[in-house]
N, C-alpha and C positions, 0 to 999 in steps of 0.2 A: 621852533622851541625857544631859540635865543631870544624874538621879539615877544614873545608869550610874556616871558621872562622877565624881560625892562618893560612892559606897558602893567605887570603888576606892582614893580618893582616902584612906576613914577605914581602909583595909587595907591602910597604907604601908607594915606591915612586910611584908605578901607579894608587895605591886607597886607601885612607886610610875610613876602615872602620868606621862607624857614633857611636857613645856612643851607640846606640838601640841595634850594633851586641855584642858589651859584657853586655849590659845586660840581651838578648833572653840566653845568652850563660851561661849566670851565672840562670837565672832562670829554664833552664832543666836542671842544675847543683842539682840544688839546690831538684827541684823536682823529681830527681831519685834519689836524699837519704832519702828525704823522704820518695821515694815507698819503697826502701829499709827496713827504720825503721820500717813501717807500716806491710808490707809483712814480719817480723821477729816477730814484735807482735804478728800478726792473728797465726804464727804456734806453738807462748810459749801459744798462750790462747789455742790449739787444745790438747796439753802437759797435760794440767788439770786432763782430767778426768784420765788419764793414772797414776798421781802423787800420792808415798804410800810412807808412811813413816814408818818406823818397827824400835822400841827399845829393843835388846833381847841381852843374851851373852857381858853385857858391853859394846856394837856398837850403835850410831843408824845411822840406813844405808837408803839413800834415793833412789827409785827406779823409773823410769822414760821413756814413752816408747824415744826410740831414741836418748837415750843420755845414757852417761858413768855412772854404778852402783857409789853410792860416800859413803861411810863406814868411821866412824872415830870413835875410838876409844873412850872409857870416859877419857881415862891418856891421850890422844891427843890432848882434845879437851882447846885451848888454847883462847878462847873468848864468849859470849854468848851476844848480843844483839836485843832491844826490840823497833822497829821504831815505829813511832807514829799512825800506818795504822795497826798496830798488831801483822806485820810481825816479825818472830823471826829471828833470822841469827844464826849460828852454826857453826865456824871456827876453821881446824883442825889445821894441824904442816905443812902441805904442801898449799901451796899459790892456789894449785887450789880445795880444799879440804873445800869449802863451801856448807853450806845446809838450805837452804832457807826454811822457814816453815811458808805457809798462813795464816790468820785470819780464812778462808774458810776451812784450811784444818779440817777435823773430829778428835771430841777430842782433838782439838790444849789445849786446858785448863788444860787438865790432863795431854800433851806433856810436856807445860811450868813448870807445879811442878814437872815433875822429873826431867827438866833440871834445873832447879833452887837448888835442892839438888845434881845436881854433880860440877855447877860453878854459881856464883854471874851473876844475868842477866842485862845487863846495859841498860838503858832508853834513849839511845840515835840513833839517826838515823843513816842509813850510809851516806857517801859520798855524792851516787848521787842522793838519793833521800834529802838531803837538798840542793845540788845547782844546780840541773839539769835544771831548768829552765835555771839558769846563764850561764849555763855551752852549754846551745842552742843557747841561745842568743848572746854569745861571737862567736860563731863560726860559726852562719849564718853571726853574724856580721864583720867578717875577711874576708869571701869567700866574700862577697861583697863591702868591700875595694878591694880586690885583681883582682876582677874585673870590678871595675868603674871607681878605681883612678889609674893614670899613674905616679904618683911620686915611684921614681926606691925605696926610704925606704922604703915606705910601703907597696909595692908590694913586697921587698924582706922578711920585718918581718912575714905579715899577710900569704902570700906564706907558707912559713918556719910554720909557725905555724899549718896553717891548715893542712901541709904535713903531719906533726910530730901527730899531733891528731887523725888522718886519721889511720894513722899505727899503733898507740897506739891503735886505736878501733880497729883493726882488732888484734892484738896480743891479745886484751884479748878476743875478742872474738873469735879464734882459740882454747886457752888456759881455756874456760869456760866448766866446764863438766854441767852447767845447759841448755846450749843452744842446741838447736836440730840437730843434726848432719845433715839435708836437709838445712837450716840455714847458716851454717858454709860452705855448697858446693854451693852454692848462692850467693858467693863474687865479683860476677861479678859489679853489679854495682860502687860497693863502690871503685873497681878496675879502672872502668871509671871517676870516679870522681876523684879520687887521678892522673890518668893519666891527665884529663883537668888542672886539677890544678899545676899541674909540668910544663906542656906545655904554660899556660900564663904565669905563671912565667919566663918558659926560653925568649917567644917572648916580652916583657915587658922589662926585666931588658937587650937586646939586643940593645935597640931601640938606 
C-alpha cells in the first residue's frame, strides 16, 4: 500500500493522489507502531513472573528470563530513584547498567531500606514516565504533519524529527538489557515505518 502510494504520488503529472491516500497511508503508519508498542508490552508483562532480584556479596544483580544478567556493584552504583508508581530505579557506572525494581516485586520494602543505607533515594520520577504522554503526542503529532501537509518546511522539520526519534528508539532499545531479546529481533515494523517516513519525505520535498 505504502509503495502503491509514492509510485502515484512520483507520477503527479498523470494522477495526483487525493488528501485520503496520505492519510490511509499515515494511518497503517501509524497503526503498526502501535501493534508494535503493544506487541513489546504484552512480552515485558510475560517477563514478570520470571523477574528475581538478589542482594548478596555487595551486588545487587537482576535476573530475568530472556534478557542480559545486569550486576552492579554497591561502589558503582551512582543514583537511586523513587517514581511516584513505587518503582525504584538503580543506575550503575555504565549507561546500560539499569535495574528497575516493582512496587509488585516481593519484599520490595525491605529492598528499599537496604538501598537507602548504601545511597540517598531520590523522590523523583524518570523522564518518560513524567512526559510520555507529551512525548506521544508530539510525535503522532509530527507523522501526521508529515503526512497531510505539503509545505516543503514542515515536511522537511516534522520528517527530520520523526527520522531522528525513530532511531533514537531503536538505539536504546537495542542497547536496553531490560528488554526481551524476541523484542529486540522484532524490529521489523518499526523498520517500515522509519522506511514510509524517509520515503514521503523524499517524494514531498521533490515535488
Amino acid at each position: 500500500m505504502l509503495i502503491v502510494v509514492m509510485v502515484e504520488y512520483q507520477k503527479a503529472d498523470v494522477y495526483k493522489p487525493s488528501p485520503y491516500s496520505w492519510l490511509l497511508t499515515f494511518l497503517f503508519t501509524a497503526a503498526l507502531g502501535v501493534f508494535a508498542i503493544l506487541r513489546g508490552i504484552k512480552y515485558q508483562l510475560a517477563l514478570y513472573s520470571s523477574y528475581i532480584i538478589s542482594i548478596e556479596n555487595k551486588c545487587i544483580t537482576r535476573l530475568q528470563q530472556n534478557t542480559p544478567t545486569i550486576t552492579i556493584n554497591f561502589t558503582e552504583i551512582t543514583g537511586i530513584t523513587k517514581a511516584s508508581d513505587g518503582t525504584l530505579t538503580v543506575k550503575g557506572v555504565k549507561p546500560g547498567d539499569i535495574i528497575y525494581i516493582p512496587p509488585t516485586v516481593e519484599n520490595q520494602a525491605d529492598i528499599e531500606l537496604l538501598l537507602a543505607n548504601i545511597a540517598p533515594i531520590e523522590g523523583r520520577p524518570h523522564f518518560m514516565q513524567r512526559y510520555s504522554l507529551l512525548v506521544s503526542v508530539t510525535f503522532f503529532g509530527l507523522m501526521a504533519c508529515l503526512y497531510m501537509v505539503n509545505n516543503k518546511a514542515v515536511v522537511a522539520i516534522s520528517g527530520t524529527i520523526v527520522s531522528a526519534e525513530l532511531l533514537w528508539g531503536m538505539y536504546l532499545l537495542q542497547n536496553n538489557k531490560n528488554i526481551d531479546a524476541k523484542v529486540k529481533r522484532n524490529m521489523l515494523s518499526v523498520l517500515v515505518v522509519l522506511i514510509s517516513v524517509v520515503m514521503v519525505m523524499i517524494v514531498k520535498l521533490r515535488r
